[in-house]
Structure formats: structure tokens, C-alpha cells
C-alpha positions in Angstrom: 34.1 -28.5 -20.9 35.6 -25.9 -18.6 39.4 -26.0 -17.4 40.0 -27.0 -13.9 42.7 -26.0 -11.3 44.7 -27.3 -8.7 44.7 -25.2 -5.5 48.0 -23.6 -6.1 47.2 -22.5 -9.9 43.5 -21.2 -8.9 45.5 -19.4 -6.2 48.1 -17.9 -8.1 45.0 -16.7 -10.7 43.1 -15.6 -8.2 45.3 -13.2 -6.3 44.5 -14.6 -2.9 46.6 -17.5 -0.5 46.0 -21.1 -0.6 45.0 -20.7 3.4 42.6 -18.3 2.5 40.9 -21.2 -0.5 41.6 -23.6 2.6 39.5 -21.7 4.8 36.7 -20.7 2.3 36.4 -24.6 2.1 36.0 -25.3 5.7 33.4 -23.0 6.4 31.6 -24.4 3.1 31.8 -21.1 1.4 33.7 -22.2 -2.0 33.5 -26.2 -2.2 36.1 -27.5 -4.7 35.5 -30.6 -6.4 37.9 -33.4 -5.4 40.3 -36.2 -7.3 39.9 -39.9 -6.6 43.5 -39.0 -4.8 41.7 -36.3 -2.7 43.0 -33.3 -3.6 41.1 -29.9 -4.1 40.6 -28.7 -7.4 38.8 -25.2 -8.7 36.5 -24.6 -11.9 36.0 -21.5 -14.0 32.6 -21.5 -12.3 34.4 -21.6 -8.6 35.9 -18.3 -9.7 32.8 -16.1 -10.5 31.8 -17.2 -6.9 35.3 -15.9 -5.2 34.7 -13.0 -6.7 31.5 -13.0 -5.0 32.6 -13.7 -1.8 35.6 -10.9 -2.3 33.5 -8.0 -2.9 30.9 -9.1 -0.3 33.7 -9.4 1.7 34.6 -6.1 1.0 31.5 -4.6 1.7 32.0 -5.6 5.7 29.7 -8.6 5.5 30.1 -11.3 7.8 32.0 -14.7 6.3 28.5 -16.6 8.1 26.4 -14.1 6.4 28.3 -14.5 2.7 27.6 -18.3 3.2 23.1 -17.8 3.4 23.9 -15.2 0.6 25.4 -17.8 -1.9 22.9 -20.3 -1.1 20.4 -17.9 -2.2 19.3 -18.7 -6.5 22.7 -18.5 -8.4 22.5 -14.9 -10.4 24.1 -14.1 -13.5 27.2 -12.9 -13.7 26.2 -9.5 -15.5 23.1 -9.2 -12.8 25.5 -10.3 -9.9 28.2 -7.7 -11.0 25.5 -4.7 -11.6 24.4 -5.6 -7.7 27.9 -5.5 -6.4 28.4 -2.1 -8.7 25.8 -0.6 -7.5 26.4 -1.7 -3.9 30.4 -0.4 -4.2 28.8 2.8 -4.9 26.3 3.3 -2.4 29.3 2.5 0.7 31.7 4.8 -1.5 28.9 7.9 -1.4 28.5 6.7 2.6 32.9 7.0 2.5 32.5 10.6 1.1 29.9 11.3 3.7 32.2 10.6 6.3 35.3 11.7 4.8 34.1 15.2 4.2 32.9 15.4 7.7 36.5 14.7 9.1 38.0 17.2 6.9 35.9 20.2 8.1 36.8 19.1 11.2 40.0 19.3 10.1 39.8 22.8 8.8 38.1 23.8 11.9 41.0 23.3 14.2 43.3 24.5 11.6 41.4 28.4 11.7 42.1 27.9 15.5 38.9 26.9 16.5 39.2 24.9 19.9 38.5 21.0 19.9 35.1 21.2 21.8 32.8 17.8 21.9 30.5 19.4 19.1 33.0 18.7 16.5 33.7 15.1 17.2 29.8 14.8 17.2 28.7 16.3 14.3 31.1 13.6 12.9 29.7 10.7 14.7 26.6 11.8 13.7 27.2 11.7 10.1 29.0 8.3 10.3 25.8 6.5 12.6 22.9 8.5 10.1 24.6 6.0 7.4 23.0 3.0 9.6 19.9 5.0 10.1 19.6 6.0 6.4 19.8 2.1 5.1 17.1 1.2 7.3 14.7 3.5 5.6 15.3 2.1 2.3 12.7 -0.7 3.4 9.7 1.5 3.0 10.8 1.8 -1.0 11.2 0.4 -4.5 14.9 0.8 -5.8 13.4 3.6 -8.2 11.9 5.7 -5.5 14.5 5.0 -2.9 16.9 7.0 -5.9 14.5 9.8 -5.5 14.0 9.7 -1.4 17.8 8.6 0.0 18.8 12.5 -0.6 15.9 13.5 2.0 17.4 10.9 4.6 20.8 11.9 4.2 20.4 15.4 4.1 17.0 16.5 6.0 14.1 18.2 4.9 14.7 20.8 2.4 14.4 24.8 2.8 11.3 24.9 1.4 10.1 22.0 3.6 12.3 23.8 6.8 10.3 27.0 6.0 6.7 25.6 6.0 7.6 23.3 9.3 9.0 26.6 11.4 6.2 28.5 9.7 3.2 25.6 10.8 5.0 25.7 14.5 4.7 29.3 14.9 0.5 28.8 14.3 -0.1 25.5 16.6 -2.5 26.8 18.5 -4.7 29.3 16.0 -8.1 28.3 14.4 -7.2 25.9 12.0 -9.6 27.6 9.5 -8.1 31.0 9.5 -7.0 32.3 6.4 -3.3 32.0 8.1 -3.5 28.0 8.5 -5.1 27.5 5.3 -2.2 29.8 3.5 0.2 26.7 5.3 -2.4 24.0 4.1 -2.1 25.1 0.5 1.6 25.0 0.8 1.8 21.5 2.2 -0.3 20.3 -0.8 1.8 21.9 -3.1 5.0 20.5 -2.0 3.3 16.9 -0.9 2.0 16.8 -5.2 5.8 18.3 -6.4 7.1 15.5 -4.1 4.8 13.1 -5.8 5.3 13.9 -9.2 8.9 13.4 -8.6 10.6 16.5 -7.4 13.8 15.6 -6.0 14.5 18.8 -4.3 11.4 18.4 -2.0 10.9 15.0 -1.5 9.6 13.7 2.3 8.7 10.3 3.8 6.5 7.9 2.1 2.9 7.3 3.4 4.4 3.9 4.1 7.2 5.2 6.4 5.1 7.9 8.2 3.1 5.1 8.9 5.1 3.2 10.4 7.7 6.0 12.0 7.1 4.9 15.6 9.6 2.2 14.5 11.8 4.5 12.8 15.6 4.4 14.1 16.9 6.8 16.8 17.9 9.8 14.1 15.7 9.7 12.3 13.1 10.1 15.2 15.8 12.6 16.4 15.2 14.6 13.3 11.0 14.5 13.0 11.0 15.6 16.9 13.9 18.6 15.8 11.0 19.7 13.1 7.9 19.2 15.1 6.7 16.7 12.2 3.7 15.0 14.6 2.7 18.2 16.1 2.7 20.2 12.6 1.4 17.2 10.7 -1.9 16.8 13.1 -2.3 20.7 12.8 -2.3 20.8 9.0 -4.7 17.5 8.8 -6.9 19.8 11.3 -6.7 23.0 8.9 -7.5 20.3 6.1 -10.6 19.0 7.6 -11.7 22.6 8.3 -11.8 23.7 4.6 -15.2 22.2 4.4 -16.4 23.9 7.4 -17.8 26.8 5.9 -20.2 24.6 4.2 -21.5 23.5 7.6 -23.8 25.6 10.3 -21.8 25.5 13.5 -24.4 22.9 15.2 -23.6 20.9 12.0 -20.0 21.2 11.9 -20.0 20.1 15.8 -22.0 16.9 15.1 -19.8 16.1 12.5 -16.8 15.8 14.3 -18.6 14.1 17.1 -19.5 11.3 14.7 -16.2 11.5 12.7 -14.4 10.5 16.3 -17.1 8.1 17.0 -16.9 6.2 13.8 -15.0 3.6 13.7 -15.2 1.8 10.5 -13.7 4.3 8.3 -11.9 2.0 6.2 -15.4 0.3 4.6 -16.7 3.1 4.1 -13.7 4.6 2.4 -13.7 1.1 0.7 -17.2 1.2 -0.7 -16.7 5.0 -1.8 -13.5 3.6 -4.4 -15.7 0.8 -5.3 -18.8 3.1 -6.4 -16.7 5.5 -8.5 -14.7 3.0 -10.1 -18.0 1.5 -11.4 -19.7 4.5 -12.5 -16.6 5.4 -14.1 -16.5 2.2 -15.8 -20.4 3.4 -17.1 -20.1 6.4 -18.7 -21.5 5.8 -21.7 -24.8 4.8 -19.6 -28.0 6.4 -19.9 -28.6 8.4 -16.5 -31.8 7.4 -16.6 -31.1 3.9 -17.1 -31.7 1.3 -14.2 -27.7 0.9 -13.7 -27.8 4.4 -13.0 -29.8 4.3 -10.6 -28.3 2.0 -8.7 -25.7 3.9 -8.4 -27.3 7.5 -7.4 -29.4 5.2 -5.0 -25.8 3.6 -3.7 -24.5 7.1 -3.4 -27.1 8.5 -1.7 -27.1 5.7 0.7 -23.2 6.8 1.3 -24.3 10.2 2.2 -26.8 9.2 4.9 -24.1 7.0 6.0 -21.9 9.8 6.2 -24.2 11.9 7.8 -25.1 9.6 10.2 -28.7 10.4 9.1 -29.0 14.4 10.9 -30.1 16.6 7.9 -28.6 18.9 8.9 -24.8 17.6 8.1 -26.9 16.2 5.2 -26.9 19.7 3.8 -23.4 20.4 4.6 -21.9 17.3 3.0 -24.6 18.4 -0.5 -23.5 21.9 -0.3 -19.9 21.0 -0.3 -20.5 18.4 -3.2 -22.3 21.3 -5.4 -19.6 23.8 -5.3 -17.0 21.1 -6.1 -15.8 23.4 -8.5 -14.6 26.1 -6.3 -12.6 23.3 -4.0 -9.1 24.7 -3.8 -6.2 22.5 -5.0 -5.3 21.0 -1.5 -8.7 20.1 -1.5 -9.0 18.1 -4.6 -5.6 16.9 -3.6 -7.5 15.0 -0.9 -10.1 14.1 -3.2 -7.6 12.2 -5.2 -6.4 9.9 -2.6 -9.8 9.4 -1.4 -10.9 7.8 -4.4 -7.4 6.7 -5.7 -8.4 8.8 -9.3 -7.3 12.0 -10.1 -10.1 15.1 -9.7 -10.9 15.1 -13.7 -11.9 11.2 -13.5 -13.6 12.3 -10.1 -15.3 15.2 -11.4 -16.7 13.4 -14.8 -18.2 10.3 -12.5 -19.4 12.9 -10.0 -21.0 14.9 -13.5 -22.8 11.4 -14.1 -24.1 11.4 -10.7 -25.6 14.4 -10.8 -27.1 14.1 -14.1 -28.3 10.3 -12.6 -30.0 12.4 -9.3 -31.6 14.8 -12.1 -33.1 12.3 -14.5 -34.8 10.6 -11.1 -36.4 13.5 -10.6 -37.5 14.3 -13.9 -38.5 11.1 -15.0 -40.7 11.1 -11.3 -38.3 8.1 -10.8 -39.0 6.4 -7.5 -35.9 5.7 -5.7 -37.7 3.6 -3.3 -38.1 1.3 -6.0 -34.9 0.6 -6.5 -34.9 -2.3 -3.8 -32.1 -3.4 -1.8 -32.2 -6.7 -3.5 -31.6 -4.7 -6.8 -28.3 -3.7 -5.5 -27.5 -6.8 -4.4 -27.9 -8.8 -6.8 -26.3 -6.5 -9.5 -23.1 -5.9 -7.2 -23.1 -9.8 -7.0 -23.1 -10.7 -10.4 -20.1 -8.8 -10.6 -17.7 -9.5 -7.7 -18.7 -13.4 -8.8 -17.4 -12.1 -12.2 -14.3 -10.3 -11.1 -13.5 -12.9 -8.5 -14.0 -16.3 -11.0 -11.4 -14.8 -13.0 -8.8 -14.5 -9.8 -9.6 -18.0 -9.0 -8.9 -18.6 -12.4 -5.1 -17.6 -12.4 -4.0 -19.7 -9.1 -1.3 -22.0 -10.1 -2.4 -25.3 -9.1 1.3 -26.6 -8.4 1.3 -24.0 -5.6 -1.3 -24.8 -3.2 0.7 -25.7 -0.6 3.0 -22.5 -0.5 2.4 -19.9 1.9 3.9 -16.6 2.6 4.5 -16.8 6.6 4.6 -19.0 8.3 0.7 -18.0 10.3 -0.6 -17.2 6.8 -3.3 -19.8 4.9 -1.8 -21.6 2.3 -2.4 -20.5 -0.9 -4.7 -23.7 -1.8 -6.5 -22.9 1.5 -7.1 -19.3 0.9 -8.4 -19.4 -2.5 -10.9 -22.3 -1.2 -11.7 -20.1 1.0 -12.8 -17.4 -1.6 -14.6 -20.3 -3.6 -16.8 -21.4 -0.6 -17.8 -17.8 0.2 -21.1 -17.6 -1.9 -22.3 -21.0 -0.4 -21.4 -18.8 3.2 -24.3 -16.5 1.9 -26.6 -19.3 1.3 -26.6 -20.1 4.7 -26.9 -17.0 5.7 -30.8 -16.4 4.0 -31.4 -20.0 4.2 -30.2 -20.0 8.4 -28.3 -23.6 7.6 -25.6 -24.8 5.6 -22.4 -27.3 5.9 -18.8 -26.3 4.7 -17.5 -28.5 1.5 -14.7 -30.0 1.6 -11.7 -28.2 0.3 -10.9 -28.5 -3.4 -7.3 -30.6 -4.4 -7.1 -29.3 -7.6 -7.7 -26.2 -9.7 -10.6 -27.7 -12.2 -12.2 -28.4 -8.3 -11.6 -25.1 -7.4 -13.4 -23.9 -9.9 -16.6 -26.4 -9.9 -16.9 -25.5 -6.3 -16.6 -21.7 -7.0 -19.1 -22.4 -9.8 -21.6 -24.3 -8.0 -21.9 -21.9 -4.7 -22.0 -19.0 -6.9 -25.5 -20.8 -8.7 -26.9 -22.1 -5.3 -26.5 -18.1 -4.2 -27.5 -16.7 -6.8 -30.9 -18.9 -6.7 -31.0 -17.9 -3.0 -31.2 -14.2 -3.9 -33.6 -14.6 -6.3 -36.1 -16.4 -4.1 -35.9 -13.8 -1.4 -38.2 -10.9 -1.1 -37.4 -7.4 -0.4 -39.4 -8.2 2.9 -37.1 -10.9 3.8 -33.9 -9.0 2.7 -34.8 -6.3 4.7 -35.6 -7.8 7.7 -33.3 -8.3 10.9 -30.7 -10.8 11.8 -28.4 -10.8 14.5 -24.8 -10.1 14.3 -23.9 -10.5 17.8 -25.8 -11.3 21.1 -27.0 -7.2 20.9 -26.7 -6.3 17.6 -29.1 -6.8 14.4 -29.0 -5.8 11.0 -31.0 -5.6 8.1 -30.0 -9.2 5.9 -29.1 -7.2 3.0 -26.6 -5.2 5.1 -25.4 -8.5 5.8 -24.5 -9.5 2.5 -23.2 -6.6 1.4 -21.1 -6.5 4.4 -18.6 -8.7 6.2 -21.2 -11.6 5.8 -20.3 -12.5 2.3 -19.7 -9.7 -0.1 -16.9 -7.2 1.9 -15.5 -10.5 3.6 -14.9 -12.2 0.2 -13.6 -8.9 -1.1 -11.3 -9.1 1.5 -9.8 -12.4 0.8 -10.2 -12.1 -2.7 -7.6 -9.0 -2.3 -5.5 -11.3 -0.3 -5.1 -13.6 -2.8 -4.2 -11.5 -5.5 -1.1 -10.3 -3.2 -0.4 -14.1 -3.1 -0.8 -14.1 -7.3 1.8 -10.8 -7.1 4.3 -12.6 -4.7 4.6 -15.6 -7.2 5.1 -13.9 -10.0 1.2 -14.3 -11.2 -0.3 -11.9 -13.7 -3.1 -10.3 -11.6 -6.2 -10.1 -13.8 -8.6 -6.6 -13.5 -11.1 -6.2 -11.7 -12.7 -2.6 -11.6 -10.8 -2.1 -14.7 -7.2 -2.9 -16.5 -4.9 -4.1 -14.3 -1.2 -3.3 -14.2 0.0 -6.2 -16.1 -2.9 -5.4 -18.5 -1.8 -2.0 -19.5 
């Protein structure tokens, strides 16, 4: 049993004044238990939480905002005291910061400089970049933020300094000159050192570019004071214009056109991952098996796609592909994050590709043959697959959470997912009711199961005819059926949600299962 205290004892061991416990007590920050006389009396346990509520204190934190802090899930007192540690020495680096700014100051006036305003700034500006700097921190894990604060604190680095005054001097040139390339090949180089870990030329996250039109005052101060936006769109140009020598100039003009009019860059970047994730996932398949072919049929289907059809950026996009091997390293940088792989996994699914294209042709393969409905029903058996076992790890004793407050519940979102198939039914059929949603897990998954077997009879009683014929999207627009499907009719729409729900899974703590291979709880 632990020891109690009366106020003036707990006081006296504390190192603080009764009116101080008093007050703690009337704004419900440290509760003391009571005797059947009424007076206040203090546990071992009351201790560990005014030490809490001392070095919060300490740390400038409002006595109302201490109080929604200790409400939070007790920690332990080893976690607690690593978070106040590490907390102490984040505001004593900040301290330094500002300390070492004063004293230059200082030693300014002393050597008889005069006591102009740009002194005094330079030290207001160090103290308000502190504010600015802990804002940033939202855009990263603890671990990165240890490798980025540096780069908030101090500014770019010289190497960083040098390409941005060295990109500025060019803004205007032909961003395929050998002079914007040289600067495109150093971006890349720094942007992969910053990735790998480099802490002397780290830069913003994708994240926090992303999102820098709500950056603080500073730190916008200090991207316009380097020209980031100006440089950045320059060096994305130059990028884009490696690939232009693969490309007539008619060709490399239409391109452009369509790249600016194409808007749904994100599905087709989507189905691109998807593709090479499977075919990397196949291997070990015969090239001139009927999987395959699926997948050189897919890929060429992604090229017309790309090319928007004209034959001529047809043979700019296959030229570039056949000389993959003479792409320069910001090149296959790109390539990288394009398919989320690095170039060797690229290159070996690209190899299998090829080697797919090649057997079609010796093997007189007709690629006509492989139907539509082939691909569809292939691709379905295995989003059905991958998506059963999602459905799988939903916690049934969380149906009714919800991560915001305008966000589905959990229990609705997954029978959301689980009704999807039965969507697609409806589609080919042209009727269909919604179920009722599922209550329980086991119903979940019987309703999952069922839709699933009504679809996958629906496909197989349609014709490539059928499939292939039109349907309306909207009052204007028609699309083939099987475009349908694949699209935001069933299959990208219950990608979609299905990708949802696994951030739901994440947020609860829920092993996420893989999908297009192990996932990161599988490793």
C-alpha cells in the first residue's frame, strides 16, 4: 500500500508552498484524496504527476493547457521522463540559439560598431525562427525531424545555396541545354544524398513542399530569399526535357499539349505502380504464358493511353523505353518515385516485359485475343483476394469509431468495401438494390463473400461484345463497360476505399496485411 501525506509533509517533500498544492487543486490539476474530516491528503502517485505539471510548467505551458495534457492516457514514469528530457533539451538548444545571438551583438558594440536596427533584428529573428521551426516538425516522424530540424534552423546548405544561385542565373534558357541539365543532375544528386540520410544536405520533405503555401512567415521568407518556386518549376521543366530528344519536335509539342490537358494523372500513375508491382510479383513466369500477356497487353494499353493514341508520341515514349539503359541518374531517379521501386526492380520487370512483347511476336501471339474480359476477370480475382484479407483484420469492437468527425465510421466504410462487387453487378446487369449494412464482422464477411460470387458470375456470363460496348457515365459521356469496371465503377473506386481503410487499420494500431506484396508489419 503506498504512504500518504498531509498537505504540509507533501509540501515540505515536494519543494513547493501549500498555496501552490491549494491552487493545483482548485483548477483540478492535482486532486488529493480527502479524510472523512475533509482534509487534503497526497499519494506517492500524486507526486509523479507534480513533477509533471513542474516541468511542463517549466516548459512555458499554460496551467489550462497542463490540465487536457494530464487527462491524456497516464504514461510511465520512465516514458514520461524520456519526453520531458528530451523536451528540456530541445528549449535548451532554442536558449543557446538565442543566447549566442545576443552575445555577437554584444561583441559587435564592444569593436565599436554603432547600434543600427539590423543588430537588434538579426536577434529577433533568431528568437521568432524558434516558433517557425516547431511548426515544421508536423511534416515529420521524430526520426526524420532529427535529421531535418538542422535545415530549418540553419537554411539550406552551401551546396544547396550554390545550385539555387546557380538555377537563378539560368531561368530563362532552354531547359534542355546541356547548362540546365548539368543543374538537373545536381539537384538529383543532392535530393538522393538527402534521402539516403545526409545530414549536411537535407531539404523539405515532399510532404512540406506540398503543403508550403501554409508554411509560417520565415520560413516563406526564406524559400522567396532562394527563389525555391521559381528554381524548382525550372528544374522540373529541364527534367521533363531529358526525354525530349527521343521525341520529333511535332511530337514533343503534342506531348505537352496533352500532358497540360490531362487531368487524371493520378490513375494513371496509379495503374502504372499496380502493373509493375504484379509483374514483379511474376517473375518466374513464362513470358509466353497467358499471365504474361496480360500484362504486355495492360502495358501496351498504358502507352496508348499515354500517347493519347498519335503514333507519333507513340514512338517517342518506345524509343525512350529501349534506351532505358543510357537514362542518366536524375532520370532513373524519377523513375524510382514513379513506380515507388528502385531502377534495378524497375529494370528486371521492364526486362520481363520486353521478353513478354517478344514471345507475342514469335509465338504469332494475337494480342487481340487477349479480351478485355481477360483482364478483368484476372485483375478481379485478385483485388477480391487482396481486399477479403483487409476486411478480414477490421476489429469488430470498433465499428463505431471514426477518425473526424466528417469521416465514415469504420463499420461503415468497410461495408462499404464489402458491397462494392454487388455495385458491379448492377452495373452489367443495369439493376440492383443496396444490402443492408453488416453489424458484425462474421456479416461482414458473408456479405463481402456473397457480392464477390454474384460478380464474379456476372462477369463470366458477359461477352466481350457486351463488355465492350457503351454505357453512359454522365448525360455526354460513354464508356466502354469494361472501362467501367476497371475504373471508378467498381475496381479503382473499391481500391480507393479499400486504401482508406487500411489507414483506419494503421490508426488503431491494426497489422495491415499485403497486398501487392509483404507489407511493413510482414517484413
Amino acid at each position: 500500500m503506498s504512504r500518504v501525506f498531509k498537505v504540509r509533509d507533501f509540501a515540505k517533500i515536494a519543494g513547493i508552498t501549500i498555496k501552490a498544492l491549494h491552487h493545483y487543486d482548485r483548477l483540478g490539476l492535482l486532486k488529493p484524496a480527502r479524510t472523512d474530516a475533509g482534509y487534503r491528503v497526497y499519494s506517492e502517485r500524486d507526486l509523479e504527476t507534480l513533477e509533471q505539471i513542474v516541468a511542463l510548467k517549466f516548459l512555458g505551458i499554460p496551467l489550462k493547457q497542463i490540465a487536457v495534457v494530464l487527462k491524456r492516457p497516464a504514461l510511465k514514469l520512465p516514458d514520461a521522463l524520456r519526453l520531458q528530457r528530451s523536451a528540456l533539451e530541445e528549449r535548451r538548444e532554442l536558449l543557446g540559439r538565442a543566447i549566442r545571438a545576443i552575445r555577437a551583438a554584444e561583441e559587435a558594440l564592444d569593436s565599436g560598431k554603432p547600434a543600427d536596427l539590423a543588430i537588434l533584428k538579426n536577434i529577433i529573428e533568431v528568437i521568432e525562427m524558434q516558433n517557425d521551426v516547431a511548426v515544421m516538425k508536423k511534416y515529420y516522424s521524430e526520426k526524420a525531424w532529427e535529421r531535418h530540424r538542422r535545415y530549418y534552423e540553419e537554411g539550406p546548405s552551401a551546396e544547396w545555396r550554390d545550385l539555387y544561385r546557380d538555377a537563378l542565373s539560368a531561368l530563362g534558357e532552354d531547359p534542355g541545354s546541356e547548362k540546365a541539365q548539368a543543374l538537373v543532375e545536381r539537384w538529383f544528386e543532392l535530393s538522393r544524398r538527402a534521402w539516403e540520410g545526409d545530414p549536411d544536405v537535407q531539404t523539405d520533405s515532399p510532404a512540406a513542399w506540398m503543403d508550403r503555401a501554409n508554411w509560417p512567415a520565415a520560413m516563406k521568407e526564406r524559400a522567396a530569399e532562394y527563389h525555391m518556386e521559381e528554381v524548382s518549376l525550372f528544374i522540373k521543366q529541364a527534367a521533363l526535357a531529358q526525354r525530349k530528344k527521343y521525341f520529333g519536335e511535332n511530337a514533343w509539342t503534342k506531348l505537352m499539349e496533352l500532358l497540360h490537358r490531362t487531368e487524371d494523372h493520378s490513375a494513371q500513375w496509379q495503374a502504372r505502380v499496380d502493373l509493375f508491382r504484379e509483374i514483379e510479383a511474376a517473375l518466374s513466369e513464362d513470358p509466353a504464358g497467358e499471365k504474361a500477356q496480360v500484362f504486355a497487353a495492360r502495358w501496351q494499353a498504358q502507352i496508348e493511353n499515354a500517347s493519347g493514341g498519335d503514333p507519333e508520341i507513340k514512338l517517342g515514349l518506345l524509343a525512350g523505353w529501349s534506351r532505358r539503359r543510357e537514362w542518366p541518374a536524375s532520370l532513373r531517379w524519377q523513375v524510382e518515385g514513379l513506380h515507388l521501386m528502385s531502377f534495378e526492380r524497375f529494370e528486371k520487370a521492364a526486362d520481363f516485359l520486353d521478353r513478354a512483347v517478344e514471345a507475342a511476336k514469335a509465338e504469332k501471339v494475337d494480342m487481340s485475343k487477349v479480351t478485355p474480359k481477360a483482364m478483368l476477370v484476372e485483375e478481379f480475382e485478385e483485388e477480391m483476394a487482396a481486399t477479403r484479407k483487409v476486411l478480414e483484420c477490421v476489429p469488430e469492437d470498433k465499428f463505431t469509431w471514426k477518425p473526424h468527425a466528417k469521416s465514415f465510421t469504420l463499420g461503415k466504410l468497410a461495408n462499404h468495401v464489402a458491397v462494392m462487387p454487388g455495385v458491379a453487378v448492377a452495373i452489367v446487369n443495369k439493376r440492383g438494390s443496396r444490402p443492408p449494412d453488416a453489424e458484425s464482422k462474421a456479416e461482414l464477411l458473408e456479405s463481402f463473400d456473397k457480392n464477390v460470387a454474384f460478380c464474379r458470375e456476372a462477369l463470366a456470363g458477359s461477352t466481350d461484345a457486351q463488355l465492350a460496348g457503351g454505357i453512359l457515365v454522365t448525360p455526354t459521356i460513354e464508356k466502354p463497360l469494361w472501362a467501367v469496371l476497371r475504373g471508378r465503377g467498381f475496381m479503382n473506386h473499391l481500391i480507393h476505399h479499400r486504401g482508406q481503410l487500411t489507414v483506419y487499420l494503421r490508426l488503431l494500431d491494426v497489422a495491415i496485411p499485403g497486398m501487392y506484396g509483404p507489407s511493413a508489419d510482414e517484413k
